[in-house]
C-alpha positions as CSV (number, residue, x, y, z in Angstrom):
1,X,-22.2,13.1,23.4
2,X,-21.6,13.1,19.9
3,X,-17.6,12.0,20.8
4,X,-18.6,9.5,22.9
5,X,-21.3,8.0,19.8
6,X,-18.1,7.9,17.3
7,X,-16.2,6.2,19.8
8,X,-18.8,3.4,20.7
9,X,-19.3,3.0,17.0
10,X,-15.5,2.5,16.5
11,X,-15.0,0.3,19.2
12,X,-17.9,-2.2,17.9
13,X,-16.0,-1.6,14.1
14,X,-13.1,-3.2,16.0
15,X,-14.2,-6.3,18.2
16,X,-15.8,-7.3,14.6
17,X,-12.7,-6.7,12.6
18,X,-11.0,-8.8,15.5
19,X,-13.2,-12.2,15.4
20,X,-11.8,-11.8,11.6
21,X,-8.2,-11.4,12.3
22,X,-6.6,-8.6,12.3
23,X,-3.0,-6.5,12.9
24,X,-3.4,-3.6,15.4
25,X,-0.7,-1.4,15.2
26,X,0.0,0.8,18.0
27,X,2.0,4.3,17.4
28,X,2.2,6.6,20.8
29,X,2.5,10.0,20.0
30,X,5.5,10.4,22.2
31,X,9.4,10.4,21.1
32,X,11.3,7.0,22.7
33,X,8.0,5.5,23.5
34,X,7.6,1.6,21.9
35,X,5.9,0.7,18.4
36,X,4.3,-2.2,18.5
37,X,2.0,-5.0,16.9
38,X,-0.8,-7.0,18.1
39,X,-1.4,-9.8,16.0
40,X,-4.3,-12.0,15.7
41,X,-3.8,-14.5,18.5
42,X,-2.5,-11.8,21.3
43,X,0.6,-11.5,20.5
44,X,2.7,-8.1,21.4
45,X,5.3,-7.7,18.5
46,X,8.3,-4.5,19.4
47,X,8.9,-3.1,16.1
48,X,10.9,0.5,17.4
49,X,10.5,3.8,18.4
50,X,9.2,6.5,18.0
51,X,12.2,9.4,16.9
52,X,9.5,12.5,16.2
53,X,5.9,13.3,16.2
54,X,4.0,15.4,13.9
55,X,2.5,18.9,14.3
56,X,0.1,19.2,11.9
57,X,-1.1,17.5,9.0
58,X,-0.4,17.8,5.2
59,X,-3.0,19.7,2.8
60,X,-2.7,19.6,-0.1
61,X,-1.3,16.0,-0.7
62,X,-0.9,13.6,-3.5
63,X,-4.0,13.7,-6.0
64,X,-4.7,10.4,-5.3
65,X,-4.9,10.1,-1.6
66,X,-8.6,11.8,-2.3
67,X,-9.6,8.6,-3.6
68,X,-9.6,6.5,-0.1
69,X,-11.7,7.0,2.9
70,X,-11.0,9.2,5.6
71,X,-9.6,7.9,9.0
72,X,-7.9,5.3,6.4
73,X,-4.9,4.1,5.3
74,X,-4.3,5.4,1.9
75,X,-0.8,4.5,0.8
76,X,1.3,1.6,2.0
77,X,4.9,1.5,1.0
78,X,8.3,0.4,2.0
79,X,9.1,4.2,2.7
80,X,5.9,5.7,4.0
81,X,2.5,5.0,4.9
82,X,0.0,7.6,4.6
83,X,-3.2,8.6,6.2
84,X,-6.3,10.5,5.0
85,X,-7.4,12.5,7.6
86,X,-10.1,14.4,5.3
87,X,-10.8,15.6,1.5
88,X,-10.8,19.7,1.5
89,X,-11.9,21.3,-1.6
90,X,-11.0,18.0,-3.7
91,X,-7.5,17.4,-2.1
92,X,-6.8,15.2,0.5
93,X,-5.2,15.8,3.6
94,X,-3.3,13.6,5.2
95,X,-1.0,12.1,7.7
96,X,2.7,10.3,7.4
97,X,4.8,7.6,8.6
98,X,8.0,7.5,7.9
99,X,11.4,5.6,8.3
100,X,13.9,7.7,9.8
101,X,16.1,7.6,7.3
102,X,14.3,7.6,4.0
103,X,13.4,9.7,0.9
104,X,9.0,10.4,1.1
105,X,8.2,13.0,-1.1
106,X,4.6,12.9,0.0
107,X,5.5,13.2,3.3
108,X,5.8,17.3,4.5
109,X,7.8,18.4,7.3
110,X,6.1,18.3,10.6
111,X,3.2,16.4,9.1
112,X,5.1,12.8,9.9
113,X,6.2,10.6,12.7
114,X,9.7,9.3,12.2
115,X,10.0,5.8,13.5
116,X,13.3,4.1,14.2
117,X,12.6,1.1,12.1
118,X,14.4,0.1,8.5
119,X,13.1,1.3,5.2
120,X,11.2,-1.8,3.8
121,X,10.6,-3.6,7.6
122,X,8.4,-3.2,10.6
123,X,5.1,-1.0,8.9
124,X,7.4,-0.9,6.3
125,X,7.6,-4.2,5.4
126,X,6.0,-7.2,7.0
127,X,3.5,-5.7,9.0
128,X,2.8,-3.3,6.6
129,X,-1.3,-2.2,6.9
130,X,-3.1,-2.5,3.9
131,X,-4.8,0.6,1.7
132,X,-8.1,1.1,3.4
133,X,-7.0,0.1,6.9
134,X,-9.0,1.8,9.4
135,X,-7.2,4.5,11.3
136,X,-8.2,6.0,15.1
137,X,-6.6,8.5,17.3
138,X,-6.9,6.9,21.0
139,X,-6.8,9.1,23.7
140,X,-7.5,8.4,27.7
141,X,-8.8,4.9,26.2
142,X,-11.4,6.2,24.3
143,X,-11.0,5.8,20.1
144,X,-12.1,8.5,17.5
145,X,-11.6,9.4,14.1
146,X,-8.3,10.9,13.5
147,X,-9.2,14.7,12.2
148,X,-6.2,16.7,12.7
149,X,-2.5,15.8,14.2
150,X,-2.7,13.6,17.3
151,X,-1.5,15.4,20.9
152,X,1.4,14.7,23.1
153,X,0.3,11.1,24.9
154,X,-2.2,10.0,22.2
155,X,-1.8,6.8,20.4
156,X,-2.5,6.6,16.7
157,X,-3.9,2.9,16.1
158,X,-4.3,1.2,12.6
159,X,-6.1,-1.9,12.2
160,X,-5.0,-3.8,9.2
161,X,-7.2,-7.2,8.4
162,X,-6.5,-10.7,7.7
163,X,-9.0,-12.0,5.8
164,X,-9.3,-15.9,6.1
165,X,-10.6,-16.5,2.5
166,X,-9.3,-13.8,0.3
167,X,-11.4,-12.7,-2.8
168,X,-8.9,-13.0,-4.7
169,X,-5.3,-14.6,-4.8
170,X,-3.8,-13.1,-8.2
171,X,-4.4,-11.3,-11.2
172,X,-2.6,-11.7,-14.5
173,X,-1.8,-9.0,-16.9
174,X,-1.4,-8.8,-20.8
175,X,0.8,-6.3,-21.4
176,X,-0.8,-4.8,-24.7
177,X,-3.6,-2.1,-25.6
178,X,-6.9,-3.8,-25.2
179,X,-5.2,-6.3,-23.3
180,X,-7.0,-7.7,-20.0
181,X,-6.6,-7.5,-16.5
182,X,-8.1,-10.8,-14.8
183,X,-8.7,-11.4,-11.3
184,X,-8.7,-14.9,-10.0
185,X,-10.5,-15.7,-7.2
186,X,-12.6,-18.1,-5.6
187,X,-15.5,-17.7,-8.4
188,X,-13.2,-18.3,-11.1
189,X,-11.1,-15.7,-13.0
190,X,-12.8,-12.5,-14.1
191,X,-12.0,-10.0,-16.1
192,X,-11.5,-6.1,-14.0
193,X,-9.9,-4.4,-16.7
194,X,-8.4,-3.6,-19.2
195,X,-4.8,-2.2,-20.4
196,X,-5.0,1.4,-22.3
197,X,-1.1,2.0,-22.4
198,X,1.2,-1.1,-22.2
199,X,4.1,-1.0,-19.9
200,X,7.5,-1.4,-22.1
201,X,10.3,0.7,-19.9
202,X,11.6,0.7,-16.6
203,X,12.0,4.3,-13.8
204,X,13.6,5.9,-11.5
205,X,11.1,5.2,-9.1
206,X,13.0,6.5,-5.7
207,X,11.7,4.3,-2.8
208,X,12.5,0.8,-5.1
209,X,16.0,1.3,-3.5
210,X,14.5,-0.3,-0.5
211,X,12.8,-3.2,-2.2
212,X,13.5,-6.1,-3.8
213,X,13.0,-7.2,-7.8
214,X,9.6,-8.6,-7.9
215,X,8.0,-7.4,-4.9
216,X,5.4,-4.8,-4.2
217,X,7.3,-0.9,-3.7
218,X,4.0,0.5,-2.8
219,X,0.1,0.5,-3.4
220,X,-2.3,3.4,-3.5
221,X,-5.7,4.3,-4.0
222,X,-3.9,5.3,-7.9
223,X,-0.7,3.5,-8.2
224,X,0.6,-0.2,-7.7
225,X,4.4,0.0,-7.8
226,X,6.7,-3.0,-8.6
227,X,10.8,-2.8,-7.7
228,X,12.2,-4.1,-10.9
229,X,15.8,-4.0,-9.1
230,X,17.4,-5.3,-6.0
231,X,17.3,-3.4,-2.6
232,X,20.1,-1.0,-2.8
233,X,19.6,0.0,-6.0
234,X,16.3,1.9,-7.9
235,X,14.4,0.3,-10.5
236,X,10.5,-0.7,-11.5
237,X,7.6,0.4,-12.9
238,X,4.3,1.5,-12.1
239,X,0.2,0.4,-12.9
240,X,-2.3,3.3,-12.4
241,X,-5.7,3.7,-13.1
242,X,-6.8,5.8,-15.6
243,X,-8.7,8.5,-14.1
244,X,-5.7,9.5,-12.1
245,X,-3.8,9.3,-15.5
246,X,-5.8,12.2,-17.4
247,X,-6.6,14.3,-13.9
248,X,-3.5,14.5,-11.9
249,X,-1.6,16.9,-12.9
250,X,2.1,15.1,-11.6
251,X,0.5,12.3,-13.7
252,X,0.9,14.0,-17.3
253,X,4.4,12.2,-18.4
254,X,2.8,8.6,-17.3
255,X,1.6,9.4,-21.3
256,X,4.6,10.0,-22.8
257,X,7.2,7.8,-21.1
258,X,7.2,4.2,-20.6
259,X,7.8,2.7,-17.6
260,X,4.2,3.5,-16.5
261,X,1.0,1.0,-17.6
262,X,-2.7,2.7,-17.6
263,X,-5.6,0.6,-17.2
264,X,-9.3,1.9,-17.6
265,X,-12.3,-0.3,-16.1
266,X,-15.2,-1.6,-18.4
267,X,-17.6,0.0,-20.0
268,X,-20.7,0.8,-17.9
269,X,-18.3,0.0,-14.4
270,X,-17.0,2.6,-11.8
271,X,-14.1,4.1,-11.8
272,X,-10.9,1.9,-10.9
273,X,-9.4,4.6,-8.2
274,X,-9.8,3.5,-4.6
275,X,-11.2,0.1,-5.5
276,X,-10.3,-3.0,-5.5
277,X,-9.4,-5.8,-6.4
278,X,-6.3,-3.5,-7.6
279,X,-6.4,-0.1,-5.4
280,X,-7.7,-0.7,-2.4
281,X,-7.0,-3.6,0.6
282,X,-4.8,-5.2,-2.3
283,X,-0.8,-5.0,-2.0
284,X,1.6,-4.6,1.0
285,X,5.5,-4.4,0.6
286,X,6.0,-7.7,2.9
287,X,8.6,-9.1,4.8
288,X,12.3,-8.7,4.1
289,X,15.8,-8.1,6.0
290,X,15.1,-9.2,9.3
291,X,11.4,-9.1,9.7
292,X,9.7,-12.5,10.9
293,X,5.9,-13.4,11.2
294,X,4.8,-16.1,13.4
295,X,4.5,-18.9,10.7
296,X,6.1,-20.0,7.0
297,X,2.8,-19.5,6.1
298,X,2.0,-16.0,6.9
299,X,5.7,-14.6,6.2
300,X,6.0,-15.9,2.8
301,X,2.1,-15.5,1.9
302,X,2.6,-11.9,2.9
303,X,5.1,-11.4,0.5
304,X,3.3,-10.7,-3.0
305,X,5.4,-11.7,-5.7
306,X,5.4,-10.5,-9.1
307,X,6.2,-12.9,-12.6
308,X,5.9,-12.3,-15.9
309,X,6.0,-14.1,-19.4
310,X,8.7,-12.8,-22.2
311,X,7.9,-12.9,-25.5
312,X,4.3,-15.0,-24.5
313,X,6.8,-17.7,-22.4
314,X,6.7,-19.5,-19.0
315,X,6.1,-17.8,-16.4
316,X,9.8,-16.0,-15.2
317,X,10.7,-13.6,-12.4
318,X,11.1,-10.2,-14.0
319,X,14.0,-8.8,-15.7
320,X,16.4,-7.1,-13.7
321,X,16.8,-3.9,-14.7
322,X,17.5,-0.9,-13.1
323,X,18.1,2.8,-13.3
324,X,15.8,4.2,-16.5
325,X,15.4,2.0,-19.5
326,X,12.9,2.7,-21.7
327,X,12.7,-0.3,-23.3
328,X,13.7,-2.5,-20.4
329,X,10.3,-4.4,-20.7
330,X,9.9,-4.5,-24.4
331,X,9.5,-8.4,-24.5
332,X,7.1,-8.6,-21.4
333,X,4.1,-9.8,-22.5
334,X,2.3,-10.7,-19.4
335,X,2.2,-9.9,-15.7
336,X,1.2,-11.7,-12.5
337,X,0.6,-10.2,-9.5
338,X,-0.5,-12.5,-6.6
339,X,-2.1,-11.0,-3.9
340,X,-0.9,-11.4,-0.3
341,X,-2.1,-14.4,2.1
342,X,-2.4,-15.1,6.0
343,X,-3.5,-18.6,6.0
344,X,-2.4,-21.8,4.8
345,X,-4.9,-23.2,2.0
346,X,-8.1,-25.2,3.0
């Protein structure tokens, strides 16, 4: 009875989410059966197939996927997406997506389905699902929280919304201690943050190779990451909280190198983990390669790009700069980070 409650609950959760707009993705949990993509209107988008299903799932993961919800997305990237499934003694557990051919740390064997799609398209890329996406494991048509590895002939579904009227359409950075984060939005700008440790470098940060300069790598409940570099070669830097800076312990050299920018919230406010405007429903990687969504609109909006200012300038791409350089950004003095669209404006 209680199964059948959940699943009611869900199913209600998701006629709502669809009068808003929304992208169901559809992953059976059987090898050569068809990915797809529902989109708003009805549309039924191919995006591969599936090459291997998981076994189990992966405790304990990253310190930071404990910060999202469970039967959520909590890490969308160019080389992985990721899934809470649960928080167990203060680690999360979770469950992976993953290119075929790729490099996802994060991802343990037999805890991931291996989808034939690019590194950087499909989920990867322009249909991407945002953090916090809700996440259900269907089975003989009825929907339920995902709690352990789907079985053979179960379909794990992800609905990832398209808000009309986003709350916010970029946020602009100044790259100094003390310096503030601001959020612009329909209210007017306002400040979220602000910056304890000032980017100034740039990393080896592995997945880049599959995105291009400017343009969101990944975003996590803890981390946004930026390709500083073009696809094919590694390159950018990261933005993290800083909660997950002083607690997590693969976190300690985001302290003493410097391709990594820590930002605390206000005095008196919450912590910034898992929250948005800046870690949670905030970034996706976005189209590239051969991806195509049904308007100009949607496919470039999508696409969050990434400026800065040198030196207190115009507004610039960003440098090019690749491998690790630690003084790559040394005369970056602003950031801004516009947040992806579905609609044209009103």
């Amino acid at each position: 009875m209680r199964k059948v409650i959940i699943a009611i609950i869900f199913a209600l959760i998701a006629t709502r989410s669809y009068a808003e707009g929304f992208i169901e993705l559809r992953i059976p949990c059987t090898v050569g059966e068809e990915v797809t993509a529902k989109m708003p209107a009805g549309e039924i988008v191919p995006l591969g197939r599936v090459k291997m299903t998981p076994v189990k799932t992966n405790w304990p993961a990253y310190t930071a996927s404990k910060w999202a919800g469970p039967s959520t997305v909590c890490a969308s990237a160019v080389n992985a997406v990721h899934i809470l499934v649960d928080v167990e003694e203060g680690r999360g557990r979770i469950l992976s997506l993953v290119p075929s051919v790729t490099v996802a740390p994060a991802a343990a064997q037999g805890a991931f389905f291996a989808l034939d799609m690019e590194a950087g398209t499909g989920i990867f890329g322009a249909f991407a699902p945002l953090t916090g996406s809700s996440v259900t494991i269907e089975h003989e048509s009825i929907e339920s929280p995902i709690t352990d590895a789907p079985s053979e002939g179960d379909t794990l579904v992800i609905r990832t919304l398209l808000p009309e009227s986003p709350a916010y359409y970029m946020a602009d950075i100044e790259n100094r201690p003390a310096g503030r984060v601001i959020a612009h939005g329909s209210d007017g700008p306002r400040v979220v943050a602000r910056v304890i440790r000032p980017v100034k470098g740039v990393g080896r940060f592995g997945g880049s190779v599959y995105q291009n300069r400017g343009r969101i790598r990944a975003s996590h409940s803890g981390v946004i990451c930026i390709a500083t570099s073009p696809r094919d070669t590694v390159g950018g830097i990261q933005i993290m909280p800083l909660k997950h800076a002083l607690t997590s312990p693969e976190m300690l050299n985001a302290w003493k190198l410097t391709q990594w920018m820590i930002i605390a919230p206000l005095p008196g406010m919450p912590d910034l983990e898992g929250t948005p405007p800046l870690f949670k429903s905030a970034f996706v990687s976005g189209a590239q390669l051969s991806d195509r969504l049904p308007d100009l609109w949607s496919h470039y909006g999508r696409r969050p790009l990434i400026l800065c200012r040198r030196n207190g300038g115009n507004w610039e791409r960003l440098p090019e700069v690749s491998g690790k350089v630690d003084d790559g950004f040394r005369d970056v003095t602003h950031l801004r980070l516009y947040f992806p669209s579905w609609s044209s404006p009103k």
